[in-house]
LUMTORMAR-324088 format. One record per residue (C-alpha): y, z, x. Coordinates in nm, 4 decimals, padded with zeros to 6 digits. Each point is the difference from the previous one (the first is absolute). Example, Ala and Ser with C-alpha at 12.3 -4.5 7.8 and 13.67 -1.06 7.14 Angstrom:
# residues 2
<rec><c2>-00.4500</c2><c3>00.7800</c3><c1>01.2300</c1></rec>
<rec><c2>00.3440</c2><c3>-00.0660</c3><c1>00.1370</c1></rec>
END
This chain:
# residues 231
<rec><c2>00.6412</c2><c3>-01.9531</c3><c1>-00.4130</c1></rec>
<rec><c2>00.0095</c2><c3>00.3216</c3><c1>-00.1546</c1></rec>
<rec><c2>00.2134</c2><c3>00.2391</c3><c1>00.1362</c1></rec>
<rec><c2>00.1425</c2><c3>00.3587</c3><c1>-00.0537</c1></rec>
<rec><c2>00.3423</c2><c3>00.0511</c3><c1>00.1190</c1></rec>
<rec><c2>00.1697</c2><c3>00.3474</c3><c1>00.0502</c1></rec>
<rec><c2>-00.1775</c2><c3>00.1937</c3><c1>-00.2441</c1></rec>
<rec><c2>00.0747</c2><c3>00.3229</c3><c1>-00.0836</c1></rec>
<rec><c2>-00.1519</c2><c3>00.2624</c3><c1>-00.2135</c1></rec>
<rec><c2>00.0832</c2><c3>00.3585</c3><c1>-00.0172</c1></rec>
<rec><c2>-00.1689</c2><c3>00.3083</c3><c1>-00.2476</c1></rec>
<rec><c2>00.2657</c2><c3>00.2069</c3><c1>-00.0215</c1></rec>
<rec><c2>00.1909</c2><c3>00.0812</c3><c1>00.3548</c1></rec>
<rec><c2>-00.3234</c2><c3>-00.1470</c3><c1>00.1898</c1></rec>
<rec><c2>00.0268</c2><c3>-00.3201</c3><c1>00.1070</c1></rec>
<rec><c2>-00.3702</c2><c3>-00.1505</c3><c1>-00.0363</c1></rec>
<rec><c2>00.0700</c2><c3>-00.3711</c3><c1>00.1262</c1></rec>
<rec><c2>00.3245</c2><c3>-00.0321</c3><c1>00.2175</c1></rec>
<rec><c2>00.1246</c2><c3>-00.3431</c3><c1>00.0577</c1></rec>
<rec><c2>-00.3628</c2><c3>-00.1524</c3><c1>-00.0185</c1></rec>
<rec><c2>-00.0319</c2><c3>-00.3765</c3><c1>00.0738</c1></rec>
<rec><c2>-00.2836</c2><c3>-00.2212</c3><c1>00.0488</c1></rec>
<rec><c2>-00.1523</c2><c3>-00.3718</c3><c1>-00.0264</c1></rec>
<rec><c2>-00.3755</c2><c3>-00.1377</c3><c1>-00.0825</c1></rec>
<rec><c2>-00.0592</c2><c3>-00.3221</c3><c1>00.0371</c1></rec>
<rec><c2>-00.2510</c2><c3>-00.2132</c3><c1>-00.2291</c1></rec>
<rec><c2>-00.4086</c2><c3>-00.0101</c3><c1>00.1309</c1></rec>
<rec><c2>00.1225</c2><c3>00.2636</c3><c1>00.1995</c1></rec>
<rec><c2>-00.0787</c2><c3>00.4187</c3><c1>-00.0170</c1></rec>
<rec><c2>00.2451</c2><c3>00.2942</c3><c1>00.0802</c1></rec>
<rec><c2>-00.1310</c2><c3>00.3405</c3><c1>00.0393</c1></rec>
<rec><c2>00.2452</c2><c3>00.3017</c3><c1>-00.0403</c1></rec>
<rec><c2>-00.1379</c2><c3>00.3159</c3><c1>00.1976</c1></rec>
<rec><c2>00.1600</c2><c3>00.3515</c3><c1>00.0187</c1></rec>
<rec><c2>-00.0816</c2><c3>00.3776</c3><c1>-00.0612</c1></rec>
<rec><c2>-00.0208</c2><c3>00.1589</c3><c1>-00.3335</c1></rec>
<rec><c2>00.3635</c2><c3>-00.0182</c3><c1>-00.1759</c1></rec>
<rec><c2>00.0857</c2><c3>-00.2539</c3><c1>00.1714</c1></rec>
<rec><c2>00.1238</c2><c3>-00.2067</c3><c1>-00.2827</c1></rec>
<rec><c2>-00.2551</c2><c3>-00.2512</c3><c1>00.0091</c1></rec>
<rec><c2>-00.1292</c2><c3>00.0366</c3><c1>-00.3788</c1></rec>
<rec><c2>00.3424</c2><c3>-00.0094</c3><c1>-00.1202</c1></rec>
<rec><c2>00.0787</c2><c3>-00.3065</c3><c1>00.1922</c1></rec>
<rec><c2>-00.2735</c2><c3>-00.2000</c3><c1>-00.1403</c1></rec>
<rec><c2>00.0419</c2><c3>00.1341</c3><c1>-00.3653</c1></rec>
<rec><c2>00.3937</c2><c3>-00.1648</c3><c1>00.0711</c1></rec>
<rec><c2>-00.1599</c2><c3>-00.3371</c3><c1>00.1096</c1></rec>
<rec><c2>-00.1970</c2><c3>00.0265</c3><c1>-00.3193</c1></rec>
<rec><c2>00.2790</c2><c3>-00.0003</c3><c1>-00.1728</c1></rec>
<rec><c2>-00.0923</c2><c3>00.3305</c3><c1>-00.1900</c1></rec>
<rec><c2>00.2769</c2><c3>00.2410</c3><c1>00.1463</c1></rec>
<rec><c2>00.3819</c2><c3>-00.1493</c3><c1>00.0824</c1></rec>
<rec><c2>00.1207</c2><c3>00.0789</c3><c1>00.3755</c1></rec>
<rec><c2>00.2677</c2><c3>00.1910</c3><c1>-00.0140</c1></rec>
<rec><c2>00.2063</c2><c3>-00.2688</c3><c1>00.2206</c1></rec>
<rec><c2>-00.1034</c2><c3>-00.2855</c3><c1>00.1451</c1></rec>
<rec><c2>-00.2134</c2><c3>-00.3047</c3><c1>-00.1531</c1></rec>
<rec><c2>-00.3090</c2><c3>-00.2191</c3><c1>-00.0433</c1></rec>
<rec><c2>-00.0047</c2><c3>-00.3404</c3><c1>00.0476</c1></rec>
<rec><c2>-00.3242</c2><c3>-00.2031</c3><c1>-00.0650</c1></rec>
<rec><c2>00.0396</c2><c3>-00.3990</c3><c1>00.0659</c1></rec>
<rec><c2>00.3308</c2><c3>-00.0032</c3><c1>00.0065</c1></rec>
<rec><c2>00.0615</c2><c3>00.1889</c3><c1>-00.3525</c1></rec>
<rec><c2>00.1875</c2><c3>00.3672</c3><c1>-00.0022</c1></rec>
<rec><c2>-00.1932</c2><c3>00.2197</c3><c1>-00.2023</c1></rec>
<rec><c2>00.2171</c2><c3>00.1627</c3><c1>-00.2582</c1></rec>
<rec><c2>-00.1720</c2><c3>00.3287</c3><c1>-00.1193</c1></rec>
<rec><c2>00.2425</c2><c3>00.0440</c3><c1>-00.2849</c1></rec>
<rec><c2>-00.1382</c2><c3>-00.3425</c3><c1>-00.1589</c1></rec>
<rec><c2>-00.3388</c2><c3>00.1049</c3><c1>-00.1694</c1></rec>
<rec><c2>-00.0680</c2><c3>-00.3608</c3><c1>-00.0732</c1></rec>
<rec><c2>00.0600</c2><c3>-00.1100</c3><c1>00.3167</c1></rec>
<rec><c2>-00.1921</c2><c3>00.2955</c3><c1>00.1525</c1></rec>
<rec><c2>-00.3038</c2><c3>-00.0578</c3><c1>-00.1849</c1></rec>
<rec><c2>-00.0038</c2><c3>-00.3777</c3><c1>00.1025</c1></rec>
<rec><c2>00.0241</c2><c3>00.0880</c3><c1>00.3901</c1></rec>
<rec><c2>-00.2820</c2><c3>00.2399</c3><c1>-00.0753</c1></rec>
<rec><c2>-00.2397</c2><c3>-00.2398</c3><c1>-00.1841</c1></rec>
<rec><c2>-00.0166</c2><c3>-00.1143</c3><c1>00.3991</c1></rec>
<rec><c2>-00.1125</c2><c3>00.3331</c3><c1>00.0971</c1></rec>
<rec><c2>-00.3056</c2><c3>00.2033</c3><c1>00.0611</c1></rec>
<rec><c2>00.0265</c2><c3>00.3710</c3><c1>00.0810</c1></rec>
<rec><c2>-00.2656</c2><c3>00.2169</c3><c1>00.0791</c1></rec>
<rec><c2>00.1214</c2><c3>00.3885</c3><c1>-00.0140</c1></rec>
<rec><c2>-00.1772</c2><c3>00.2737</c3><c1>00.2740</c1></rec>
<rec><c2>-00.2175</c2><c3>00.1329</c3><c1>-00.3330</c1></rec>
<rec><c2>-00.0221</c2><c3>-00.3533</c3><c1>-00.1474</c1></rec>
<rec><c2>-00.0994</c2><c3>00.0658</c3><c1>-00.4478</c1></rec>
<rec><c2>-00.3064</c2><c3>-00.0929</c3><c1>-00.1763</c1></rec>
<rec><c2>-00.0635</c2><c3>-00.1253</c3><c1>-00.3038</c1></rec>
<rec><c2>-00.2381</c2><c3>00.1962</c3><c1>-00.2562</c1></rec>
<rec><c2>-00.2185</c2><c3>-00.3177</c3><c1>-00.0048</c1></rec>
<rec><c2>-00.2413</c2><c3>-00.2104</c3><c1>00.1793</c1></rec>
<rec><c2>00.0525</c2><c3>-00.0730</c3><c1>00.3817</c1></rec>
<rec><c2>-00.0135</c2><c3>-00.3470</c3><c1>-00.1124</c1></rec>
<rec><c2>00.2572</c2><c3>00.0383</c3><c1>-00.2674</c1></rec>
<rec><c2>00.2835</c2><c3>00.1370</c3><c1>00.2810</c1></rec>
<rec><c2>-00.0318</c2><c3>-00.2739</c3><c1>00.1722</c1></rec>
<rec><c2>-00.0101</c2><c3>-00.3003</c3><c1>-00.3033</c1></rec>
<rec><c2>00.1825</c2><c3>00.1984</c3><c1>-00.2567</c1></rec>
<rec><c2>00.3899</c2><c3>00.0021</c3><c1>00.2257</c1></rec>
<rec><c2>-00.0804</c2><c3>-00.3769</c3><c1>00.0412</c1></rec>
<rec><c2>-00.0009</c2><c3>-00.0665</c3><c1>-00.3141</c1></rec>
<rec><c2>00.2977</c2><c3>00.1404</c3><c1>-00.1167</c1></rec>
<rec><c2>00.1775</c2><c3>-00.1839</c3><c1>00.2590</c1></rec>
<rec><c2>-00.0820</c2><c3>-00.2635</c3><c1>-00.1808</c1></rec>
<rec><c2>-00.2938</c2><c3>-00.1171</c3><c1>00.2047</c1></rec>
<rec><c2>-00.2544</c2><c3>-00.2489</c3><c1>-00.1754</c1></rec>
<rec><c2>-00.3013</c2><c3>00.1784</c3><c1>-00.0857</c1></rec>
<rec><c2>-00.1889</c2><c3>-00.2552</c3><c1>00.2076</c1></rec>
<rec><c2>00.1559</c2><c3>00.0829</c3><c1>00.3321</c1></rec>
<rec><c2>00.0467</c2><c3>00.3810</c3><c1>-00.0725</c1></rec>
<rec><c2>-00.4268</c2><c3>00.0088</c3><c1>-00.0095</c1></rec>
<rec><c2>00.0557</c2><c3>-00.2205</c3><c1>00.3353</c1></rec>
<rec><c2>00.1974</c2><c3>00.2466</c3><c1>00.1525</c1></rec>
<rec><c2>-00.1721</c2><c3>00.3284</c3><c1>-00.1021</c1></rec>
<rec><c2>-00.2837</c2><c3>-00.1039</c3><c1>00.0986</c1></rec>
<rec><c2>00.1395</c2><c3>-00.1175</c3><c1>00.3174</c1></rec>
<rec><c2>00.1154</c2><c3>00.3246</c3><c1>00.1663</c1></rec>
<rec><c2>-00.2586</c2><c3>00.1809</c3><c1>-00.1633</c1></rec>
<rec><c2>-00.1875</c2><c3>-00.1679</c3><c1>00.2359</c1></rec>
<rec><c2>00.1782</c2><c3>00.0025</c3><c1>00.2702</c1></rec>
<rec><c2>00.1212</c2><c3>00.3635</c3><c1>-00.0486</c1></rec>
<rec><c2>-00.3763</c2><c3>00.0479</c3><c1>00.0029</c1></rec>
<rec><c2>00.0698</c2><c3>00.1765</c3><c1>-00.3844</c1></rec>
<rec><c2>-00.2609</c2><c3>-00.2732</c3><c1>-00.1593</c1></rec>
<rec><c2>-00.2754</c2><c3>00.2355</c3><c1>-00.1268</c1></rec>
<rec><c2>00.2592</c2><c3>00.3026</c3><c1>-00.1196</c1></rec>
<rec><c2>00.1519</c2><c3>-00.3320</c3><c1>-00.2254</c1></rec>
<rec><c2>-00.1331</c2><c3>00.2049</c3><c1>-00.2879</c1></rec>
<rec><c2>00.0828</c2><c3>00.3730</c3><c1>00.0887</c1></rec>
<rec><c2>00.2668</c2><c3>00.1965</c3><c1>-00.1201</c1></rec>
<rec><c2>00.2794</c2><c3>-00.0185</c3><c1>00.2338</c1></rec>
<rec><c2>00.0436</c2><c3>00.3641</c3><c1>00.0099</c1></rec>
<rec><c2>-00.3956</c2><c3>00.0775</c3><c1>00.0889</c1></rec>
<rec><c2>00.0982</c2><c3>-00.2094</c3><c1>00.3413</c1></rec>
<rec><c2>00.0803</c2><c3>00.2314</c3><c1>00.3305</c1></rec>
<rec><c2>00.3547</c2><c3>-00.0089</c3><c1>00.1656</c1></rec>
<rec><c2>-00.0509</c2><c3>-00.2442</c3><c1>00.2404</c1></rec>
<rec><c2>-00.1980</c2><c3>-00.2334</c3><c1>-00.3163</c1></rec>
<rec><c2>00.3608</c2><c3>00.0438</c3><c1>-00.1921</c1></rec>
<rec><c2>00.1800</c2><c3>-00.0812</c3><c1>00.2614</c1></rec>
<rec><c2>-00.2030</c2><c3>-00.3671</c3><c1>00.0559</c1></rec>
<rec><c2>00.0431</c2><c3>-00.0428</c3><c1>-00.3459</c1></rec>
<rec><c2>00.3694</c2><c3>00.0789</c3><c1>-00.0043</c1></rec>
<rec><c2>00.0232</c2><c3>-00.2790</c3><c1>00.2527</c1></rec>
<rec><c2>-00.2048</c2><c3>-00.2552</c3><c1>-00.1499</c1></rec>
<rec><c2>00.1891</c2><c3>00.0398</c3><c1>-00.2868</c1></rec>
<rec><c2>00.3398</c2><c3>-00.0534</c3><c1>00.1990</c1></rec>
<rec><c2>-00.1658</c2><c3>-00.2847</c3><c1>00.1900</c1></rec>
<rec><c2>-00.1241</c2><c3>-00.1872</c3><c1>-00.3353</c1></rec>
<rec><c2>00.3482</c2><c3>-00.0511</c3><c1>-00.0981</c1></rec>
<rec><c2>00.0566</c2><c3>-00.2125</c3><c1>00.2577</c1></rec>
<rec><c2>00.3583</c2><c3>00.1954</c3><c1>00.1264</c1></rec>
<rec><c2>00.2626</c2><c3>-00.1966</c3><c1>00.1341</c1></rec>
<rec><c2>00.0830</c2><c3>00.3447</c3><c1>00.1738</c1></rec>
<rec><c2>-00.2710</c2><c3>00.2683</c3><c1>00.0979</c1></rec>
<rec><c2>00.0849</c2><c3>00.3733</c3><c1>00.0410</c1></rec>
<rec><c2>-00.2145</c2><c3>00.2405</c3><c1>00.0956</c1></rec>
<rec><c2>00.0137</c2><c3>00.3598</c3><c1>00.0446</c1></rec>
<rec><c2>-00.2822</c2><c3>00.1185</c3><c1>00.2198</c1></rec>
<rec><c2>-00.2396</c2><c3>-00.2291</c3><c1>-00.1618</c1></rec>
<rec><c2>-00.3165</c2><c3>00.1294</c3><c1>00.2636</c1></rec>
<rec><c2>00.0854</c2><c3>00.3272</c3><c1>-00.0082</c1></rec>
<rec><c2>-00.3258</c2><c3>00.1260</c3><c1>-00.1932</c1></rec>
<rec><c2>-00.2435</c2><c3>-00.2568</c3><c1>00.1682</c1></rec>
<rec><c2>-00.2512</c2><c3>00.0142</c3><c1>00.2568</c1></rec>
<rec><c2>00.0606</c2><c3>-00.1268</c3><c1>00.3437</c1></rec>
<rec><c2>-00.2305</c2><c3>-00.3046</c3><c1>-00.0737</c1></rec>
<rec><c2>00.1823</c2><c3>-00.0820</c3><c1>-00.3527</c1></rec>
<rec><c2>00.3445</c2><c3>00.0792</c3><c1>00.0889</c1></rec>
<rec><c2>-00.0670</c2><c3>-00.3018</c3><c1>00.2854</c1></rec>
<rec><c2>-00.1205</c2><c3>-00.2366</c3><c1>-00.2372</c1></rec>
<rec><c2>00.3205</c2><c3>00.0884</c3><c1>-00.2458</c1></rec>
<rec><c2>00.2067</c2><c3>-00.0814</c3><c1>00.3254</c1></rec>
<rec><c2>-00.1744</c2><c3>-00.3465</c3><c1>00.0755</c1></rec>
<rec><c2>00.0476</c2><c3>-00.1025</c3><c1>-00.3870</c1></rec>
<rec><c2>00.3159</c2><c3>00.0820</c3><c1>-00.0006</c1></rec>
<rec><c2>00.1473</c2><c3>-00.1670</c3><c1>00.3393</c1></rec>
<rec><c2>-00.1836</c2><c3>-00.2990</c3><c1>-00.1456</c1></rec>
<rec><c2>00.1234</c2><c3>00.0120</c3><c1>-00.3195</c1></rec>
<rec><c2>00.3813</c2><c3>00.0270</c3><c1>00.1118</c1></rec>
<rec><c2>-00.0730</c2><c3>-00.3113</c3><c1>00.2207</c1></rec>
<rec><c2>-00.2017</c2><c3>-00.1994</c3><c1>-00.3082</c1></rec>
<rec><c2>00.2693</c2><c3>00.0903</c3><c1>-00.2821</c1></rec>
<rec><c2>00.2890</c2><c3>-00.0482</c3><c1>00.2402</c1></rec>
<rec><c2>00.1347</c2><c3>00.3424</c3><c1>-00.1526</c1></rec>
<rec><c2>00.1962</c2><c3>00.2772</c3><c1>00.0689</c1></rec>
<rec><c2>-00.1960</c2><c3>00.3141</c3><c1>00.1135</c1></rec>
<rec><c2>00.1639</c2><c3>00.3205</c3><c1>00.0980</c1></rec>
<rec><c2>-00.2743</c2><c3>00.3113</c3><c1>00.0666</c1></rec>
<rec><c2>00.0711</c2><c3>00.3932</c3><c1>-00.0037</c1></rec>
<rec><c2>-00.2358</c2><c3>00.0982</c3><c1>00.2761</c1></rec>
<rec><c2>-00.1202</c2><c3>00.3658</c3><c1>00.1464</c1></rec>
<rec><c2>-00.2285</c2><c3>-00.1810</c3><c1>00.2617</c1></rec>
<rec><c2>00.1338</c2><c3>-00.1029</c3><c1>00.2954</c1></rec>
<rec><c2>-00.3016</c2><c3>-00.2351</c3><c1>00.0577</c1></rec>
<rec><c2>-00.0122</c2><c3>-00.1371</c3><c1>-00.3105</c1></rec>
<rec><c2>00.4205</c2><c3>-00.0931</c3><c1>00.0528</c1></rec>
<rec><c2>-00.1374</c2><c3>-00.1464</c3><c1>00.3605</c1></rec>
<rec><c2>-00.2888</c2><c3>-00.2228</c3><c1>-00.2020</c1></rec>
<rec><c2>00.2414</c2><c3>-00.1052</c3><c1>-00.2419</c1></rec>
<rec><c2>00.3621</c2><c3>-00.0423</c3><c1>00.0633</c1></rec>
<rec><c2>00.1484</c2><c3>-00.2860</c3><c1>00.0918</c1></rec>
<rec><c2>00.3596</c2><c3>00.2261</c3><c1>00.0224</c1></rec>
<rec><c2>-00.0432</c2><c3>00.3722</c3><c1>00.0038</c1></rec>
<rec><c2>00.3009</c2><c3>00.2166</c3><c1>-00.0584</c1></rec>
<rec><c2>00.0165</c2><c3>00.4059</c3><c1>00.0402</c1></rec>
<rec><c2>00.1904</c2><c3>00.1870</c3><c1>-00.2661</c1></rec>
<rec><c2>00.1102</c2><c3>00.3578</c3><c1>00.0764</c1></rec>
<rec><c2>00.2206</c2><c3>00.2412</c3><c1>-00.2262</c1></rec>
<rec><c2>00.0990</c2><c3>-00.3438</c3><c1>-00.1599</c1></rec>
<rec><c2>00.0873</c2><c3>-00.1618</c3><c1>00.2901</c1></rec>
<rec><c2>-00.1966</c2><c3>-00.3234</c3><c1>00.1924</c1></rec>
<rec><c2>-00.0133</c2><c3>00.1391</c3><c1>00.3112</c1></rec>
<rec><c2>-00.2050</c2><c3>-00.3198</c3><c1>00.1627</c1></rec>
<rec><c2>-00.0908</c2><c3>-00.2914</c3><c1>-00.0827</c1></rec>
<rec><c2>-00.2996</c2><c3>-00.2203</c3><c1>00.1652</c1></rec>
<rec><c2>-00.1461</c2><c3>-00.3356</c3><c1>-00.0186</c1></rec>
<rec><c2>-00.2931</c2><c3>-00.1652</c3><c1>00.1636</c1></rec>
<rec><c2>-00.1684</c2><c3>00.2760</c3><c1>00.2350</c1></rec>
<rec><c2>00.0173</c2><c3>00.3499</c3><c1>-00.1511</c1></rec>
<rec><c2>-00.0149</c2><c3>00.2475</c3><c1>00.2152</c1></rec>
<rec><c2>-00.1466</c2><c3>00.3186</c3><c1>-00.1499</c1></rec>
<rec><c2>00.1305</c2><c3>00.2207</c3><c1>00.2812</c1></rec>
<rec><c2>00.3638</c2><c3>-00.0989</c3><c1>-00.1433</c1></rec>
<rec><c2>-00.0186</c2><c3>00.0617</c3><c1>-00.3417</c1></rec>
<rec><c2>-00.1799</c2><c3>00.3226</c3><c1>00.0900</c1></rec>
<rec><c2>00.3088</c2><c3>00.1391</c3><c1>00.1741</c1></rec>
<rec><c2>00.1610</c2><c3>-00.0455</c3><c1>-00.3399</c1></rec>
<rec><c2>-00.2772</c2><c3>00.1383</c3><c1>-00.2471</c1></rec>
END
């Protein structure tokens, strides 16, 4: 399991997370919901181990995370995959985003080509392969951003509004990749959502945050009209 337990994080007197907890399971998705300021952003940037909580801790398999140990940080986070709201692009190819983070994770050149060209397929990004990445529209980055994060093949897959840019039409087929890639990989998938219907296509648990808090919690049947009263 991966789980958060009690975490806390404040900017200055403001308490952004208070006493946060929460569980995924492997093959399975959790979608966190809630209005602007929620802390939602903040709580996944803790799971990705790139800002400490305050109190509380993180617990993947078993193993405490201990964000004073930069060695042991950067291990945990070989496992990870984070894709910010405004995911980066590189000044290079579209092809080259994708294949060029595989290989220096050490990825045989081989399978890197393999995987590229795999979710440039099915992130329907095959015929911008050779485009500059920063020619492409929003939405185009934001594919690429998560073929790229796909590619390496996460042990644990965090996402920050990853269809927030796309078209009805695209944002479903991210959805459908996704819930089948969680279930394939047998990984850990926890999604920042501003859709409501996208949370009831995808989650497997669905919890609210508000002013820092998780306010509800669901599993199985979502009903929108209750996490409505909330956001």
């Amino acid at each position: 399991m991966l789980k958060a337990v009690n975490i806390v994080k404040s900017l200055g007197e403001t308490k952004i997370l208070d006493n946060v907890s929460l569980v995924a399971h492997r093959g399975e998705i959790v979608v966190i919901v809630g209005p602007n300021g929620a802390g939602k952003t903040t709580l996944l940037k803790i799971l990705a181990l790139l800002t400490p909580p305050d109190e509380g801790h993180i617990d993947i398999d078993g193993s405490l995370v201990d964000f004073s140990n930069e060695e042991d940080k950067r291990r945990m986070q070989e496992k990870i995959a984070y894709l910010p709201q405004k995911p980066p692009v590189f000044t290079a190819s579209v092809y080259t985003n994708i294949y060029l983070p595989l290989r220096l994770r050490g990825i045989e050149s081989g399978e890197a080509r393999r995987r590229t060209e795999h979710w440039l397929t099915t992130l329907r990004l095959s015929e911008h392969a050779k485009k500059n990445a920063h020619k492409l529209s929003g939405g185009q980055k934001q594919l690429l951003a998560l073929a790229r994060a796909l590619a390496l093949d996460p042990e644990i897959l965090l996402l920050d509004e990853p269809t927030s840019s796309l078209a009805p039409s695209t944002a479903e087929l991210v959805q459908d990749i996704l819930k089948s890639y969680a279930r394939e990989k047998n990984c850990y998938a926890i999604v920042v959502s501003h859709s409501t219907a996208e949370a009831k296509r995808i989650a497997d648990t669905l919890h609210v945050l508000v002013s820092g808090r998780i306010k509800a919690t669901f599993t199985g049947k979502i009903p929108e009209e209750e996490i409505l009263k909330w956001i």
